[in-house]
mmCIF file as Biopython writes it, N, C-alpha, C and O atoms, coordinates in Angstrom:
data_model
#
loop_
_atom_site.group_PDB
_atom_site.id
_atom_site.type_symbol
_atom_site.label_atom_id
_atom_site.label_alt_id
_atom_site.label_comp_id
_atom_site.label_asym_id
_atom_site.label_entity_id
_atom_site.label_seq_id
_atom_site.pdbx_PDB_ins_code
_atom_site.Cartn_x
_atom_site.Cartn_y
_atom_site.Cartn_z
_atom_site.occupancy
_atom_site.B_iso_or_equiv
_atom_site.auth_seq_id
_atom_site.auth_asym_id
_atom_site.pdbx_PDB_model_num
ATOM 1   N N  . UNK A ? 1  ? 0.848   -1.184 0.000   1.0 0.0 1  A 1 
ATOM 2   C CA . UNK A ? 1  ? 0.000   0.000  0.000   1.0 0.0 1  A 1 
ATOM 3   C C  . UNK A ? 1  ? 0.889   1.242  0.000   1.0 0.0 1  A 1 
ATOM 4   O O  . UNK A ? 1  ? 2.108   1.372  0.120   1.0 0.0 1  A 1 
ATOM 5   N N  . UNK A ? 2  ? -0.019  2.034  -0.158  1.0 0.0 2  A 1 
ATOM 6   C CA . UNK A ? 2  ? 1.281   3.627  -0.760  1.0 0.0 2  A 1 
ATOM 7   C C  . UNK A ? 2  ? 0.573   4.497  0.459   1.0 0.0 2  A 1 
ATOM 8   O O  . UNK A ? 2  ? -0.347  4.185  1.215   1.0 0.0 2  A 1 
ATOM 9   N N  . UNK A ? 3  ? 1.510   5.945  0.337   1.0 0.0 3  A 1 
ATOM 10  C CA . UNK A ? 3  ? 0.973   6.587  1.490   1.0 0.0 3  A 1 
ATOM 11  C C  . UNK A ? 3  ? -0.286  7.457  1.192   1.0 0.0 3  A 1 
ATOM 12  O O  . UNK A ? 3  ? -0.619  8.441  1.853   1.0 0.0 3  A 1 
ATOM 13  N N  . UNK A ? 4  ? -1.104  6.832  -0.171  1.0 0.0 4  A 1 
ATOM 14  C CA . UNK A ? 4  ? -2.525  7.908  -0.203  1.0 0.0 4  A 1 
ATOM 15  C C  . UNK A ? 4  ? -3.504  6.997  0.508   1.0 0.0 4  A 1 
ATOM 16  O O  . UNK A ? 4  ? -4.679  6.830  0.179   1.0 0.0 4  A 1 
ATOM 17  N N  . UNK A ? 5  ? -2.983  6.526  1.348   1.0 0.0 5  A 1 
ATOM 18  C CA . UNK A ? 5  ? -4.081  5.976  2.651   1.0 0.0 5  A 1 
ATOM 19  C C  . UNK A ? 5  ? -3.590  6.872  3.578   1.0 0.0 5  A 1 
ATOM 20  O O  . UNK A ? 5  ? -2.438  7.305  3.608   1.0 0.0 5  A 1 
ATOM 21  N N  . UNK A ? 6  ? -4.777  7.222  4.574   1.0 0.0 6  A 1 
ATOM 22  C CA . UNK A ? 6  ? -4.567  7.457  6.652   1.0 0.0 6  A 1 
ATOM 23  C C  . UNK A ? 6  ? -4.466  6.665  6.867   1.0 0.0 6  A 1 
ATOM 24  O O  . UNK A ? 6  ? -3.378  6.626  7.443   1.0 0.0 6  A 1 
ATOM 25  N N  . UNK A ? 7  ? -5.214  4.963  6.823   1.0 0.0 7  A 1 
ATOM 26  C CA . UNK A ? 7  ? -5.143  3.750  7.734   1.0 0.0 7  A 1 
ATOM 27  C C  . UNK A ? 7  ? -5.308  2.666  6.468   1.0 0.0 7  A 1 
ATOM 28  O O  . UNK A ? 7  ? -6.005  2.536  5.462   1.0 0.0 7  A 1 
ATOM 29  N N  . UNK A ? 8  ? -4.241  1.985  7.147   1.0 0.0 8  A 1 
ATOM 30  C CA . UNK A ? 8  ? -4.142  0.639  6.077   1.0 0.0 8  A 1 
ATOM 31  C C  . UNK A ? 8  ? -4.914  -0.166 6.269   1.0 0.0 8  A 1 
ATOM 32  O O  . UNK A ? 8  ? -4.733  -1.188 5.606   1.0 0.0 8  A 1 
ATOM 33  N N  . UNK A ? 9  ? -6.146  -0.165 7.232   1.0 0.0 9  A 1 
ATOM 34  C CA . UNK A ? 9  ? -6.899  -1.282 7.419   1.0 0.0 9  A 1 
ATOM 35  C C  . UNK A ? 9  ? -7.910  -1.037 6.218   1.0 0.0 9  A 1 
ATOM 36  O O  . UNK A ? 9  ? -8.069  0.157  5.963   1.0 0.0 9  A 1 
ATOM 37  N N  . UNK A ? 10 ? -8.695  -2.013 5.354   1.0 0.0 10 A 1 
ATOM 38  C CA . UNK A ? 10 ? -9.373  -2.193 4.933   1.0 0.0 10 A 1 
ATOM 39  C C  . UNK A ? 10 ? -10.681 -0.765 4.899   1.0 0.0 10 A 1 
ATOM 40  O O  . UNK A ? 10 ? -10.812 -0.535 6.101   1.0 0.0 10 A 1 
ATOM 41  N N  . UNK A ? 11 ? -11.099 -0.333 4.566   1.0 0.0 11 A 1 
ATOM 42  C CA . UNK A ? 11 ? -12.335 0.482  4.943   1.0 0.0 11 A 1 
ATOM 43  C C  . UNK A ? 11 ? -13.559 -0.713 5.160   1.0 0.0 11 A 1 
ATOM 44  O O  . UNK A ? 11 ? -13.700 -1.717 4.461   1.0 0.0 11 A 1 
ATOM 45  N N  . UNK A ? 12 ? -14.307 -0.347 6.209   1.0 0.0 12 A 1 
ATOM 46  C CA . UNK A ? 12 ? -15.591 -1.512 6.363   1.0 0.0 12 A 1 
ATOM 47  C C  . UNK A ? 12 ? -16.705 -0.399 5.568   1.0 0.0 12 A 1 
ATOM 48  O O  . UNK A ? 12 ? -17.024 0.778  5.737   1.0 0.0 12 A 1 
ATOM 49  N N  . UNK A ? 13 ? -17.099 -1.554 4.571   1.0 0.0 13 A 1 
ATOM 50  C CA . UNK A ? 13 ? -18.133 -0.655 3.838   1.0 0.0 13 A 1 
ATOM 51  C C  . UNK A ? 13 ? -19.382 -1.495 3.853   1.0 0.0 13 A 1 
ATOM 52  O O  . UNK A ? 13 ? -19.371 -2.671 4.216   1.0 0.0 13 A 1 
ATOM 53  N N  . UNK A ? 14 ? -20.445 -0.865 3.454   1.0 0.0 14 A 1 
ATOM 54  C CA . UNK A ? 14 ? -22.281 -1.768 3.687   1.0 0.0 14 A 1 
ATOM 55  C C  . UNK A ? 14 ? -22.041 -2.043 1.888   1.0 0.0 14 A 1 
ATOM 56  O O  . UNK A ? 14 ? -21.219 -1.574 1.102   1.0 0.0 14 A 1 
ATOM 57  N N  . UNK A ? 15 ? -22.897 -2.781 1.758   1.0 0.0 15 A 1 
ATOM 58  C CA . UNK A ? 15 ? -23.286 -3.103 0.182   1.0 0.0 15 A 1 
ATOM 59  C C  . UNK A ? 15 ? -23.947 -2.525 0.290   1.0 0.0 15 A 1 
ATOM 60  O O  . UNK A ? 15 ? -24.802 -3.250 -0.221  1.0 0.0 15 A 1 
ATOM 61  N N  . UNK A ? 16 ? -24.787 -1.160 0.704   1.0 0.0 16 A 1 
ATOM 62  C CA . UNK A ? 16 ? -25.561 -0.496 -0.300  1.0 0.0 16 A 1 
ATOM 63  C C  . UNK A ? 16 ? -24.785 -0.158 -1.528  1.0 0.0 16 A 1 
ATOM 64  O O  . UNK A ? 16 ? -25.110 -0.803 -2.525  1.0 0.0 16 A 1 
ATOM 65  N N  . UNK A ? 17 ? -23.816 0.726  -1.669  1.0 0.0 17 A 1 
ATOM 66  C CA . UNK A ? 17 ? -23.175 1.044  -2.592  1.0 0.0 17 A 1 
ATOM 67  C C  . UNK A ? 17 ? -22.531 0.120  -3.391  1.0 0.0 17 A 1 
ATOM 68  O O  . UNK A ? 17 ? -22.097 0.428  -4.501  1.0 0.0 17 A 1 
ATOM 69  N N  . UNK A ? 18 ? -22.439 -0.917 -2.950  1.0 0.0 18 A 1 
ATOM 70  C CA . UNK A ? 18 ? -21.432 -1.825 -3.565  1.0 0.0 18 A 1 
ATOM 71  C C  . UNK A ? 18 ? -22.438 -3.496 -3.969  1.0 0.0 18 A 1 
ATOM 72  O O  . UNK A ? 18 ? -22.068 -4.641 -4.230  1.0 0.0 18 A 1 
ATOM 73  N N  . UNK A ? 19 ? -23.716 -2.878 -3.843  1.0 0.0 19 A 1 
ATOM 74  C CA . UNK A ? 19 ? -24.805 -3.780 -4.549  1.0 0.0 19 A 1 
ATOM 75  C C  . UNK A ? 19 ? -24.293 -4.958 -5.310  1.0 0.0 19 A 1 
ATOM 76  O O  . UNK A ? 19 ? -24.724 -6.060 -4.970  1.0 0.0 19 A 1 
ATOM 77  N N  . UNK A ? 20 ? -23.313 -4.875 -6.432  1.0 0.0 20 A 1 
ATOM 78  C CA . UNK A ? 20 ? -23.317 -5.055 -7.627  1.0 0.0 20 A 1 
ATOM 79  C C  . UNK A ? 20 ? -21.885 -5.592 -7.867  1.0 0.0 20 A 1 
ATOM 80  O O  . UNK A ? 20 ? -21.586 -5.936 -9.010  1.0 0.0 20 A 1 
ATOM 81  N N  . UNK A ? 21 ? -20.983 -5.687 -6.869  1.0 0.0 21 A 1 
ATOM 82  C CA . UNK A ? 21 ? -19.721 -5.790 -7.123  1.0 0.0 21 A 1 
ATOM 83  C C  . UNK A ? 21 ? -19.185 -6.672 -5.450  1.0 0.0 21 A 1 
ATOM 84  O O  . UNK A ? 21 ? -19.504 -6.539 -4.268  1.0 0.0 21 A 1 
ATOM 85  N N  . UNK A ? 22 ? -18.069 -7.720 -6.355  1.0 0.0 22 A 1 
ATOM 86  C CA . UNK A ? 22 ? -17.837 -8.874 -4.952  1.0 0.0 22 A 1 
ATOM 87  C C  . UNK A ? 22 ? -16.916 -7.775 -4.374  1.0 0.0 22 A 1 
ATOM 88  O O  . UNK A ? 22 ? -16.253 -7.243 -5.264  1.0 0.0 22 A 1 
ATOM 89  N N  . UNK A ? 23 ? -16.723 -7.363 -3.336  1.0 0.0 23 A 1 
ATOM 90  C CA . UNK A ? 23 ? -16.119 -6.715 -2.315  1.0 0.0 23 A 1 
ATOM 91  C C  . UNK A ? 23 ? -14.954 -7.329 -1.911  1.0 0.0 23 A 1 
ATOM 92  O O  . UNK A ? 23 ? -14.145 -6.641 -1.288  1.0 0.0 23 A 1 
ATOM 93  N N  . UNK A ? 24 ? -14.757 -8.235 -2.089  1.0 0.0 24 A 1 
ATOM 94  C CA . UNK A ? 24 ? -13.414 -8.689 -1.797  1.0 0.0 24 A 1 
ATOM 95  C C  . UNK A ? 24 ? -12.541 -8.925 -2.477  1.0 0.0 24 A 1 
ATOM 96  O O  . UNK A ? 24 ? -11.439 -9.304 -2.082  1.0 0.0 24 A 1 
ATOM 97  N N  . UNK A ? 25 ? -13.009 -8.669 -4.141  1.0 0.0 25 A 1 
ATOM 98  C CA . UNK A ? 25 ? -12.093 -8.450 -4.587  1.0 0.0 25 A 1 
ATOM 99  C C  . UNK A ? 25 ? -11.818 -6.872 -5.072  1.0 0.0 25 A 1 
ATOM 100 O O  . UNK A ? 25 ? -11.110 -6.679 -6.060  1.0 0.0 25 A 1 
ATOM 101 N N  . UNK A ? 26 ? -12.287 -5.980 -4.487  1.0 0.0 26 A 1 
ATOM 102 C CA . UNK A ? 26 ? -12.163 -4.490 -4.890  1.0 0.0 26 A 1 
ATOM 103 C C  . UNK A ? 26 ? -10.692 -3.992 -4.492  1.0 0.0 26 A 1 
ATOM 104 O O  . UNK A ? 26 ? -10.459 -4.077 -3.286  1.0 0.0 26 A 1 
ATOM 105 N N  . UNK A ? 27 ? -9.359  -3.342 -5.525  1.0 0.0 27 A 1 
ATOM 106 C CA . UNK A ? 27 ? -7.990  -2.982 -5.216  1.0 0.0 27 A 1 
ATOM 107 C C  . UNK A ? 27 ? -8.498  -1.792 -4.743  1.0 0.0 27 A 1 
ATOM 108 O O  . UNK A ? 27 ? -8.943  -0.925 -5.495  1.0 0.0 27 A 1 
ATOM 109 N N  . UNK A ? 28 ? -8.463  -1.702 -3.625  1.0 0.0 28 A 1 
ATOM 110 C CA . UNK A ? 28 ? -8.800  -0.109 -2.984  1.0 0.0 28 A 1 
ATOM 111 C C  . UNK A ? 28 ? -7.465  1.094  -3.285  1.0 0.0 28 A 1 
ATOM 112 O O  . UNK A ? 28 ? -7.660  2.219  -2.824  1.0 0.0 28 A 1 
ATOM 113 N N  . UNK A ? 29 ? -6.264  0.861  -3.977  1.0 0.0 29 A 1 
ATOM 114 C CA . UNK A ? 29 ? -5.430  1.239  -4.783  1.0 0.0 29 A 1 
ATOM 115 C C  . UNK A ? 29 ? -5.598  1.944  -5.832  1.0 0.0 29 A 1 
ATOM 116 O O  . UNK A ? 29 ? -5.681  3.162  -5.985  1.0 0.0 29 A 1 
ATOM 117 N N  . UNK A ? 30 ? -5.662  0.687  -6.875  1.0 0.0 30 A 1 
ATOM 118 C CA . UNK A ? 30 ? -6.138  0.830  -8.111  1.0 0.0 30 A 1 
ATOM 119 C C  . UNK A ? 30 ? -7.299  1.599  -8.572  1.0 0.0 30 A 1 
ATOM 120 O O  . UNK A ? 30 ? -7.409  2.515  -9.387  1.0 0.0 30 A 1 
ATOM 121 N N  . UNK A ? 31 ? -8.360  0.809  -7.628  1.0 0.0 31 A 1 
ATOM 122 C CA . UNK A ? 31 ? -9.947  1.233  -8.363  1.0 0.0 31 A 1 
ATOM 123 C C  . UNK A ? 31 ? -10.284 2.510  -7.566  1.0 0.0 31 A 1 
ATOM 124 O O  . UNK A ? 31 ? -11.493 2.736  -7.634  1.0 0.0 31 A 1 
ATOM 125 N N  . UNK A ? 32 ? -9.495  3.574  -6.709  1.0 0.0 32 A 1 
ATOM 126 C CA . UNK A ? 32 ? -9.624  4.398  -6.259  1.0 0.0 32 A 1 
ATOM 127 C C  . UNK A ? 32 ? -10.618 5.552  -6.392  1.0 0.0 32 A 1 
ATOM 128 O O  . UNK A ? 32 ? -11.217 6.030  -5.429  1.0 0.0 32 A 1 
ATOM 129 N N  . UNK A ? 33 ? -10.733 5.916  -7.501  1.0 0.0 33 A 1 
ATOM 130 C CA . UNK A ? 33 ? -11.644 6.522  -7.690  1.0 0.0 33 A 1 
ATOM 131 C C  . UNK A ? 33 ? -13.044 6.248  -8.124  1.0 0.0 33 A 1 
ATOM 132 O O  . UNK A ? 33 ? -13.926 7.107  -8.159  1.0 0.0 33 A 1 
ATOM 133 N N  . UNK A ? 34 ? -13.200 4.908  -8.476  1.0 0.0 34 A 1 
ATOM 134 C CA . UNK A ? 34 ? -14.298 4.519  -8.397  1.0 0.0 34 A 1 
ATOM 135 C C  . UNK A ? 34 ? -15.221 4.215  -6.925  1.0 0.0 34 A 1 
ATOM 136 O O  . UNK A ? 34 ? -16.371 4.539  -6.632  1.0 0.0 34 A 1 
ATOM 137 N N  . UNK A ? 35 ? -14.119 3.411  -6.125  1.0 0.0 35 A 1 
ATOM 138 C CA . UNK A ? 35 ? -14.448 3.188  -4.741  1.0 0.0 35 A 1 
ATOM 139 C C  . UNK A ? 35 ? -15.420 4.782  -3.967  1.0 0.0 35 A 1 
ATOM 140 O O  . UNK A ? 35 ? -16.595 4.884  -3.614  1.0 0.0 35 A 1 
ATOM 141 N N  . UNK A ? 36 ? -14.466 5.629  -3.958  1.0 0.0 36 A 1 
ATOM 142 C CA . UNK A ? 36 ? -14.794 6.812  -3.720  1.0 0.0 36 A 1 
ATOM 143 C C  . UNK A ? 36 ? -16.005 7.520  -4.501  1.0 0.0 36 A 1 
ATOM 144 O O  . UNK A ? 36 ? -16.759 8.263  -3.872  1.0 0.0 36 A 1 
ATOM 145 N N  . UNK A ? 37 ? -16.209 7.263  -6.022  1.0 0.0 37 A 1 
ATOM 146 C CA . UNK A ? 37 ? -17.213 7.652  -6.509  1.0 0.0 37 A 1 
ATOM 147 C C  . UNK A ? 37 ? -18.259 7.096  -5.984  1.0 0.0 37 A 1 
ATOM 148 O O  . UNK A ? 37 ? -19.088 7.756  -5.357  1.0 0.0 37 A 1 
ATOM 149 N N  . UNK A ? 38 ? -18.362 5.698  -6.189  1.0 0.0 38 A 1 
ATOM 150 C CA . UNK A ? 38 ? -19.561 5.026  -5.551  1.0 0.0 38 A 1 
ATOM 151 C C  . UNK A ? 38 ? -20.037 5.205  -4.328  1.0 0.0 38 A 1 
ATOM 152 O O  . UNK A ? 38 ? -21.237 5.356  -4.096  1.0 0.0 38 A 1 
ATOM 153 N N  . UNK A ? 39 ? -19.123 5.201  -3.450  1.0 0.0 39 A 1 
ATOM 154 C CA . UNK A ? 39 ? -19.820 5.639  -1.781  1.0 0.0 39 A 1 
ATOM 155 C C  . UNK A ? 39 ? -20.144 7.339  -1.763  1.0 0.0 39 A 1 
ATOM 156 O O  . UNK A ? 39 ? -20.899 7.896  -0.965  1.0 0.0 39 A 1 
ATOM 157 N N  . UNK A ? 40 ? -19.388 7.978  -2.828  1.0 0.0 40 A 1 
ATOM 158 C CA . UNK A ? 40 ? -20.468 9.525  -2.335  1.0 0.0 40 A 1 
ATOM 159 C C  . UNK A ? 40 ? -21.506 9.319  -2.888  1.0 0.0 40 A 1 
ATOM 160 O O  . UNK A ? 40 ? -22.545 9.612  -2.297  1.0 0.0 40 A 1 
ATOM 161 N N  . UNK A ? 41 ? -21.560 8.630  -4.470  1.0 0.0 41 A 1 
ATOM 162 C CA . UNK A ? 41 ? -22.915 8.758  -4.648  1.0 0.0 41 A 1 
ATOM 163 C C  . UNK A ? 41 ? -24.429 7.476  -3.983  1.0 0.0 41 A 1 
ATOM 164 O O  . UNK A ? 41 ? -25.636 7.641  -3.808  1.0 0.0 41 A 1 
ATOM 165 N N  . UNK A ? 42 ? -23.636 6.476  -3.830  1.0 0.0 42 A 1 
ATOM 166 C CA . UNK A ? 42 ? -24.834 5.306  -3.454  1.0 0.0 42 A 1 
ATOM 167 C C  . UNK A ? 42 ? -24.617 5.279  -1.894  1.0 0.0 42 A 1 
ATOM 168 O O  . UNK A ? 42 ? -25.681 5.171  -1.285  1.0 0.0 42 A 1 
ATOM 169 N N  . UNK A ? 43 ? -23.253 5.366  -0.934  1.0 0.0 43 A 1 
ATOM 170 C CA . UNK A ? 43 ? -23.134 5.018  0.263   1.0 0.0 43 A 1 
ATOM 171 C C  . UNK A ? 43 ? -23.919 5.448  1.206   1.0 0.0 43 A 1 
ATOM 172 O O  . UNK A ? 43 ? -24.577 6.460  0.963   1.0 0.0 43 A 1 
ATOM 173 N N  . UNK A ? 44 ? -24.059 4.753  2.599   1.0 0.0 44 A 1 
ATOM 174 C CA . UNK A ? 44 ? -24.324 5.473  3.615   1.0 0.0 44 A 1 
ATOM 175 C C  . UNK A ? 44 ? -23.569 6.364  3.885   1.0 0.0 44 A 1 
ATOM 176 O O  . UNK A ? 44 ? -22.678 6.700  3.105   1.0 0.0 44 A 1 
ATOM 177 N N  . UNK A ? 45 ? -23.785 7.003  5.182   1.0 0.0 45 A 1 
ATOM 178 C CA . UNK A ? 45 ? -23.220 8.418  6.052   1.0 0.0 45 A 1 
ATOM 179 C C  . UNK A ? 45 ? -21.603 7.295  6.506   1.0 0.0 45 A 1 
ATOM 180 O O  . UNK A ? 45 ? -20.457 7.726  6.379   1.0 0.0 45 A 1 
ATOM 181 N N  . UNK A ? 46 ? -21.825 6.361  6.841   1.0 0.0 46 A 1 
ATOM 182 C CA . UNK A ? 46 ? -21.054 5.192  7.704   1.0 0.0 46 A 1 
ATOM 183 C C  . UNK A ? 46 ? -20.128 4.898  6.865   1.0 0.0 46 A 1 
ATOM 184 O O  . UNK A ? 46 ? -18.959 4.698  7.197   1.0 0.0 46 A 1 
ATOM 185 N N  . UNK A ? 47 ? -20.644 4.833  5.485   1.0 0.0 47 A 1 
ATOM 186 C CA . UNK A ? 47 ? -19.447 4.770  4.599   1.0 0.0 47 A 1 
ATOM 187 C C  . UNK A ? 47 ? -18.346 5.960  3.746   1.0 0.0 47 A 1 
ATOM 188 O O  . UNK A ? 47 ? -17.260 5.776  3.196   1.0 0.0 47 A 1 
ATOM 189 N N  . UNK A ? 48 ? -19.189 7.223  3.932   1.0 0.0 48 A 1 
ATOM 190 C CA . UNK A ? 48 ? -18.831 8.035  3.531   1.0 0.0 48 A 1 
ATOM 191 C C  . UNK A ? 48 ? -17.245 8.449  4.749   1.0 0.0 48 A 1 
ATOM 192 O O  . UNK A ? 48 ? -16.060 8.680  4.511   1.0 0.0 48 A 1 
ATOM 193 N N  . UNK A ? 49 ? -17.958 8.378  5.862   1.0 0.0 49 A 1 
ATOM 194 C CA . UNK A ? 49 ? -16.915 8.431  6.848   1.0 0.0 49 A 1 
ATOM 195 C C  . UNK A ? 49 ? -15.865 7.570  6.869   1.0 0.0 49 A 1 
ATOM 196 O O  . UNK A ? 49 ? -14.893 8.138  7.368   1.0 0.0 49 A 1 
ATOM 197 N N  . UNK A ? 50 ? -15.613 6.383  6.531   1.0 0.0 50 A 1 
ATOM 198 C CA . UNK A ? 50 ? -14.858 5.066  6.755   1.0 0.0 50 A 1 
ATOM 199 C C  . UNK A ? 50 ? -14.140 5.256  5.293   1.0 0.0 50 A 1 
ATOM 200 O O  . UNK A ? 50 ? -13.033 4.767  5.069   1.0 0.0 50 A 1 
ATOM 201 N N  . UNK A ? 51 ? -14.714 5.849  4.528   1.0 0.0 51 A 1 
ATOM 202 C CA . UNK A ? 51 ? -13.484 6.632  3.211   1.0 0.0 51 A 1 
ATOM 203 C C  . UNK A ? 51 ? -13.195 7.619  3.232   1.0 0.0 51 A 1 
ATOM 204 O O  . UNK A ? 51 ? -13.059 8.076  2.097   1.0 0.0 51 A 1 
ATOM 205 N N  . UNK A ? 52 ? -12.930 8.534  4.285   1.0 0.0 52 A 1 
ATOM 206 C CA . UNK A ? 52 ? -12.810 9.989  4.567   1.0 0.0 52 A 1 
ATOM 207 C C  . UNK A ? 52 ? -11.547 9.566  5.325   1.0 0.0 52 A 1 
ATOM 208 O O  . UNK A ? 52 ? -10.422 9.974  5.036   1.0 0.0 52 A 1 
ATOM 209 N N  . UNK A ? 53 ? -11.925 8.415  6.666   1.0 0.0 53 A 1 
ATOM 210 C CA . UNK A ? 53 ? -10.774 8.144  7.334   1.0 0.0 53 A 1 
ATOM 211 C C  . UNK A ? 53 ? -9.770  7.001  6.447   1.0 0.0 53 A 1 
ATOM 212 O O  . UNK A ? 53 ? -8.679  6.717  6.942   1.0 0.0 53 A 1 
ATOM 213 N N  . UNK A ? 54 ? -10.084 6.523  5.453   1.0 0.0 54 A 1 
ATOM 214 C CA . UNK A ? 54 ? -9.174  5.673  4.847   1.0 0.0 54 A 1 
ATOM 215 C C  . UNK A ? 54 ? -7.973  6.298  3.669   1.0 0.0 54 A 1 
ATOM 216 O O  . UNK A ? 54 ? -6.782  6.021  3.528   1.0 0.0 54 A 1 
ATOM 217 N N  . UNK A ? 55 ? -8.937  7.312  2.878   1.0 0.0 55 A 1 
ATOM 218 C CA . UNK A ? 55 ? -7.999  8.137  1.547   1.0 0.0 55 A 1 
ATOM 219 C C  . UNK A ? 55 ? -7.462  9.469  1.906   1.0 0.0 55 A 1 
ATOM 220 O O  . UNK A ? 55 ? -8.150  10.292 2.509   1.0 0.0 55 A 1 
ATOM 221 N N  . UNK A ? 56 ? -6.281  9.683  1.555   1.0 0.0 56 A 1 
ATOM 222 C CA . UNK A ? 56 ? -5.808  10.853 1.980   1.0 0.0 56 A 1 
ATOM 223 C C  . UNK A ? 56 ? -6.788  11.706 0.852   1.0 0.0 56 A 1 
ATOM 224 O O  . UNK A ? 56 ? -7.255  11.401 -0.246  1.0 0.0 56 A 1 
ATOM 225 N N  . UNK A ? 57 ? -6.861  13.214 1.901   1.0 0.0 57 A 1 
ATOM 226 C CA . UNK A ? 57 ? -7.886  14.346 1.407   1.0 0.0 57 A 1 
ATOM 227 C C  . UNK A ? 57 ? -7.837  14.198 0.030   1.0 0.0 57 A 1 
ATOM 228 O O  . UNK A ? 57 ? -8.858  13.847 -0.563  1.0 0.0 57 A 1 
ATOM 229 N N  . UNK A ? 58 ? -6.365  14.503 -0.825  1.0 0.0 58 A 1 
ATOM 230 C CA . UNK A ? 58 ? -6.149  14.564 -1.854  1.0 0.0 58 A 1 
ATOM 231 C C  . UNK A ? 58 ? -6.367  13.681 -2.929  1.0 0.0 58 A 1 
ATOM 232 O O  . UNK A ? 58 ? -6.350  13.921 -4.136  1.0 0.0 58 A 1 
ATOM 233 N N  . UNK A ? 59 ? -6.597  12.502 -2.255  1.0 0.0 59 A 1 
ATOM 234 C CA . UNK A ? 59 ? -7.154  11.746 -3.732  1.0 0.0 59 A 1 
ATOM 235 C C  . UNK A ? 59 ? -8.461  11.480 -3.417  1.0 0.0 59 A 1 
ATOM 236 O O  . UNK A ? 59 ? -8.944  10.470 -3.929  1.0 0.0 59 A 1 
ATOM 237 N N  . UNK A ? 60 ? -9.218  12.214 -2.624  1.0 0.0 60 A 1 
ATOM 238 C CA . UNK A ? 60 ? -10.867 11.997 -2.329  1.0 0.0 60 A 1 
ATOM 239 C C  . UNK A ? 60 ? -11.132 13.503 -3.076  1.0 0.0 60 A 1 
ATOM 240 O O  . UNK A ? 60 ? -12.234 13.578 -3.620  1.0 0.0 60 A 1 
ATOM 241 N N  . UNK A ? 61 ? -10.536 14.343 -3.145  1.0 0.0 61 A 1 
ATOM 242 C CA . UNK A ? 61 ? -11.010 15.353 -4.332  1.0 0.0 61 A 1 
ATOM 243 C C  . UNK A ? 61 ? -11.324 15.324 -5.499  1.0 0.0 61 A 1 
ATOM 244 O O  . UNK A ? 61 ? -12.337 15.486 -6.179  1.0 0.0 61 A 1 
ATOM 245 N N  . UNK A ? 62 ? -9.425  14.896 -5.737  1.0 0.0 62 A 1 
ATOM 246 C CA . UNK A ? 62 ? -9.057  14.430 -7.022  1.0 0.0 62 A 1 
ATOM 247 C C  . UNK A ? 62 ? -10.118 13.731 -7.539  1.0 0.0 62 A 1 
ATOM 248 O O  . UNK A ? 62 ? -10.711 14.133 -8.540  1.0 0.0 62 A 1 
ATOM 249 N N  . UNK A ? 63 ? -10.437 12.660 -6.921  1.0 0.0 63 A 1 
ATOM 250 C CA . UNK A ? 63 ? -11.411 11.656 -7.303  1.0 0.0 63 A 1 
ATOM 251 C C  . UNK A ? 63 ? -13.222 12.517 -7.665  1.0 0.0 63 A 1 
ATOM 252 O O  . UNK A ? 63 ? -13.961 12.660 -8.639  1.0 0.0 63 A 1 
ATOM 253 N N  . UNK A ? 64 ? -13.222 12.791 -6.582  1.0 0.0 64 A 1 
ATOM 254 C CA . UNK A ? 64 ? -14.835 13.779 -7.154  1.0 0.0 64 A 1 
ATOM 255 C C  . UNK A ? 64 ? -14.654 14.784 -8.209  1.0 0.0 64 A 1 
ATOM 256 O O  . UNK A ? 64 ? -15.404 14.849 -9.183  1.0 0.0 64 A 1 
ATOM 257 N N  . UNK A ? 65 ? -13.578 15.630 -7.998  1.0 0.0 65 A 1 
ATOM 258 C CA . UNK A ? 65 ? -14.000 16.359 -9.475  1.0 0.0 65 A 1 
ATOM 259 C C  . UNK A ? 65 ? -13.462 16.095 -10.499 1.0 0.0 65 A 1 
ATOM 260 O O  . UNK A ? 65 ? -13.238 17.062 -11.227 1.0 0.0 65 A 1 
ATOM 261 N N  . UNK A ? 66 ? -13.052 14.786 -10.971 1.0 0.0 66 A 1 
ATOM 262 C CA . UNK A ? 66 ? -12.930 13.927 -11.873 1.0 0.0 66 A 1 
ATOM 263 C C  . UNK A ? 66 ? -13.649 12.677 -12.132 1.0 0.0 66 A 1 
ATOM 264 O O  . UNK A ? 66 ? -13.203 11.769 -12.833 1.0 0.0 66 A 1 
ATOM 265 N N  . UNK A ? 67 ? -15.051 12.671 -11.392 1.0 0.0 67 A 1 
ATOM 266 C CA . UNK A ? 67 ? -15.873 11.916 -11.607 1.0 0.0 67 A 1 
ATOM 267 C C  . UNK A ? 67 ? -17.062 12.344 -12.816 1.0 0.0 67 A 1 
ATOM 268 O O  . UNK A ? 67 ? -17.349 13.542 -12.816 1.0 0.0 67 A 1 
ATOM 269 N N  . UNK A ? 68 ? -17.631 11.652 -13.633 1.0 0.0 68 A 1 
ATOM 270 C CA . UNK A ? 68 ? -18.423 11.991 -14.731 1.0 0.0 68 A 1 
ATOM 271 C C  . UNK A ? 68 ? -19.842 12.087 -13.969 1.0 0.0 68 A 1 
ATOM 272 O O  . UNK A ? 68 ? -20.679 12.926 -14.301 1.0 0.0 68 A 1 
ATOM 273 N N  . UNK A ? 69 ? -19.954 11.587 -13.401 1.0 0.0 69 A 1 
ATOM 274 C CA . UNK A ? 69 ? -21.923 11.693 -12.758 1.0 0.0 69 A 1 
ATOM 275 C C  . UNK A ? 69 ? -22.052 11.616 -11.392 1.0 0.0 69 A 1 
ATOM 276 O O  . UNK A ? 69 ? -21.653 10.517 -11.006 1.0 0.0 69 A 1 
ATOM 277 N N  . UNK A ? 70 ? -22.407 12.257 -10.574 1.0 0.0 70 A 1 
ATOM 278 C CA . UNK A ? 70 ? -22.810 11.638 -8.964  1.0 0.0 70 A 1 
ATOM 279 C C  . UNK A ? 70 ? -24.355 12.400 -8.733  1.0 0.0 70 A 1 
ATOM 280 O O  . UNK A ? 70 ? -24.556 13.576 -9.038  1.0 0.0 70 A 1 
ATOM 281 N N  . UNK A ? 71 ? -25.373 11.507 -8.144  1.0 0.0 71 A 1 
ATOM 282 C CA . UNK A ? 71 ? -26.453 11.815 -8.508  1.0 0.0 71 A 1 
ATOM 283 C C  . UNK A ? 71 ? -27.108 12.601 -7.437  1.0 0.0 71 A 1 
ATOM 284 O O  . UNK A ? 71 ? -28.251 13.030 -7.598  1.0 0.0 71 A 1 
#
């Protein structure tokens, strides 16, 4: 893992947002900005927080205003 994490533990997330996709295999790395897209737009409050404390500020920006749709 690189240092655009706060905490290397896993983020605990609900499948609301993640309906649609096996969770265990999600690269919270890689798929970064998707991860982050999906919980602002589908997540709970619980998850929004648990990726606030997981991504450093800067790639939770990066990531929203380089997202194409959040509803």
């Amino acid at each position: 893992m690189t240092e655009e994490y706060k905490n290397m533990e896993k983020p605990t997330l609900s499948k609301q947002a993640f309906w649609d996709v096996d969770m265990d295999s999600i690269d919270y790395q890689k798929n970064a900005r998707f991860v982050i897209s999906k919980v602002f737009d589908r997540g709970s409050l619980d998850d929004v927080i648990s990726i606030l404390n997981f991504y450093q500020d800067e790639i939770i920006k990066s990531s929203l205003l380089n997202v194409r749709y959040l509803s």
